[in-house]
Residue, then its C-alpha position, 0 to 999 in steps of 0.5 A: x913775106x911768110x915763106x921768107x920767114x919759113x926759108x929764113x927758120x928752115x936755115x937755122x940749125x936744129x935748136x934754132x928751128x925748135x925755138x921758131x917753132x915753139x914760138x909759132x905753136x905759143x902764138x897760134x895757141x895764144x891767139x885762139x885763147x884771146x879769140x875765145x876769151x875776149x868774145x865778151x868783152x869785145x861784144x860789149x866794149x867794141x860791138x865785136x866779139x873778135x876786136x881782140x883779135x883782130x887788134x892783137x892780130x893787126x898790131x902785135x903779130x904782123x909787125x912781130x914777124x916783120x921784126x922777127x924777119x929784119x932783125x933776124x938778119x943783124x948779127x946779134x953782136x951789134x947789141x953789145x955796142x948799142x946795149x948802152x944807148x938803147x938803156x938810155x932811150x928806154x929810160x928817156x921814155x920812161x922819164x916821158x911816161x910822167x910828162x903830161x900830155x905825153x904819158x897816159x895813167x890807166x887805173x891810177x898808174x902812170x905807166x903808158x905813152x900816148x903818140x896819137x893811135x898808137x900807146x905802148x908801155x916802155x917799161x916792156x921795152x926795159x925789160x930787153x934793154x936791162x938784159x942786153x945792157x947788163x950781158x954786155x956789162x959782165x961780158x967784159x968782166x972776168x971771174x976775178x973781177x966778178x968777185x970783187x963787190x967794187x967790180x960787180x955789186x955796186x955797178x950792178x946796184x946803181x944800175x938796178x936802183x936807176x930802173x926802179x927809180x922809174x918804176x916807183x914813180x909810175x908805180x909798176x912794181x910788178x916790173x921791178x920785181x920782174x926786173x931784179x929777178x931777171x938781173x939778179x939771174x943774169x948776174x949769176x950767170x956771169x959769174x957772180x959770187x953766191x954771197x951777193x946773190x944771197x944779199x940782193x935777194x933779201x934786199x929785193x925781199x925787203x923792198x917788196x915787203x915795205x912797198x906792199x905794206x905802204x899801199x893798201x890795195x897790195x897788202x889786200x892781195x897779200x892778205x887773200x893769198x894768205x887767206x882767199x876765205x877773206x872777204x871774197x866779194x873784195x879783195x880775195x874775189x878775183x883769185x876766188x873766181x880764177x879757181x873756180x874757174x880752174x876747178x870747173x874745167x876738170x881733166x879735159x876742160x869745158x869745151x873751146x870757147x865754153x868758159x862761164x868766167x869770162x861773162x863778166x865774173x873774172x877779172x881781166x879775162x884776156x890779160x893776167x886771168x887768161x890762164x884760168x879761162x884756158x883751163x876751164x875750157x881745155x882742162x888739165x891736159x891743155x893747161x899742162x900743154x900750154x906749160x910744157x911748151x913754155x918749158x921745153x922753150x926756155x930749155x931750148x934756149x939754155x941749150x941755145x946759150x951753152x953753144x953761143x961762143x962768146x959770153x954775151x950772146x951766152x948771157x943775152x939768152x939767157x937773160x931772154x929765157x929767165x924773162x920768160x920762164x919768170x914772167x909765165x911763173x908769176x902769171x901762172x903762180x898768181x892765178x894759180x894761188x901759190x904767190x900773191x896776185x901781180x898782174x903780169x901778164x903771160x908772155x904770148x896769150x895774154x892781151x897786147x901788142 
């Protein structure tokens, strides 16, 4: 199975090659922060400092590259054709998602599916879903088109006012932010007037605002972005302690597997926090590290997307590579202490499959 996916990489042309292995050397690199991250938590959950890693190794690696390897062998083209239809499943299941005795609700949030063994999160599935439906759409819109609000604004809204519908109603609001952003940069690269975007951009501004304020526990993780000083046994705690964390890992870190943080002190330590347990055990340099190969990644993908001849694999990828250049920025961000704490995780390290 491995040396039919070397094979299958090796045939690739050169970007294609450095996207598998970026993709590679972000995966092994994930899992040896999860494996060190989750010796704690695994120990006193599970009785195995490695059940993460194993878990994330069983189902989430394996059934990764068998995917990698059938899908790597369809022509990218048929997506354009089932964009519409995958939309609709993915909404059917975030639907799903609020039928009890179907979908599973974690910390006050109804955000799972439950069939059995196996519970996965639709709304990740949407992310795929709303970007190929979205680069099929304006690929059959020339620029006269895009230019008309008729044309491009209203579907693009409705479509959009459709997701975050769903995602309210879970609520999920990280993921509808990580939606737009990702539609709004999809939809400027089909050609979308700067005016629009500009429109887009403060509605999705007002939206957040109002939702923050109507939910006390988001207005509290504004406040401590704003003022980490602000009680930092509660609300500020968990960015207080990512810092601490951060600050104590130094240039060259603590050492692999040497993190005090993760022993019960930070907050999801192998989910949206892994980040801060990475650098306090390989400092800056593997901080830094770990980031550059995220960006030489997306920068491989936009260079991927400027040889795609036709406009939807062009806008396919893209989209994919916004996705990820957002999602390691807001986790990163967050922990960081430069935009409030979301709770998205980062894309190849953290927790799940």
């Amino acid at each position: 199975m491995l040396h039919k996916l070397y094979n299958r990489a090796m045939h690739l042309h050169g970007s294609g090659k450095t996207v598998v292995v970026l993709v590679i050397l972000l995966v092994v690199l994930g899992l040896a922060a999860l494996s060190s991250a989750g010796v704690v938590e695994g120990q006193k959950k599970f009785g195995s400092p490695y059940y993460f890693l194993k878990h994330q190794l069983i189902y989430g690696v394996l059934p990764g590259l068998l995917l990698f390897w059938m899908l790597s062998k369809i022509n990218y083209k048929i997506w354009k054709k089932l964009a519409l239809p995958l939309l609709l499943l993915t909404a059917g299941l975030m639907v799903l998602v609020l039928v009890p005795g179907f979908g599973v609700a974690v910390k006050g949030a109804q955000r799972w599916l439950n069939f059995g063994s196996f519970t996965f999160q639709p709304s990740e599935f949407l992310k795929l879903a709303v970007i190929m439906y979205l680069a099929a759409w304006f690929s059959g819109r020339d620029n006269r088109s895009m230019a008309h609000w008729a044309y491009s604004v209203v579907p693009f809204l409705l479509v959009l006012t459709f997701v975050g519908f769903l995602l309210i109603l879970q609520p999920d609001i990280k993921t509808l932010v990580l939606i737009t952003r990702i539609s709004a940069a999809v939809y400027f690269f089909a050609g979308a007037k700067i005016s629009h975007i500009l429109i887009l951009f403060v509605i999705l501004v007002l939206i957040v605002i109002f939702l923050s304020f109507v939910e006390p526990y988001r207005w509290n993780r504004v406040k401590a972005f704003f003022n980490p000083a602000i009680d930092r046994q509660g609300v500020s705690y968990h960015i207080n302690q990512a810092l601490l964390g951060i600050g104590s890992g130094g240039v060259f870190g603590l050492g692999y597997g040497q993190s005090k943080q993760k022993i019960n002190y930070l907050p999801e330590p192998i989910g949206d926090s892994i980040f801060a347990i990475l650098v306090e055990e390989m400092g800056f340099v593997g901080g830094l590290l770990v980031l550059s190969l995220f960006v030489f990644l997306v920068l491989t993908m936009v260079k991927i997307a400027k040889n795609v001849s036709d406009k939807f694999g062009r806008l396919l990828v893209l989209g994919v590579a916004v996705w990820l250049a957002a999602q390691t920025f807001i986790n990163v961000g967050a922990i960081l202490g430069l935009i409030p704490l979301t709770g998205v995780p980062l894309p190849f390290f953290s927790y799940g499959s």
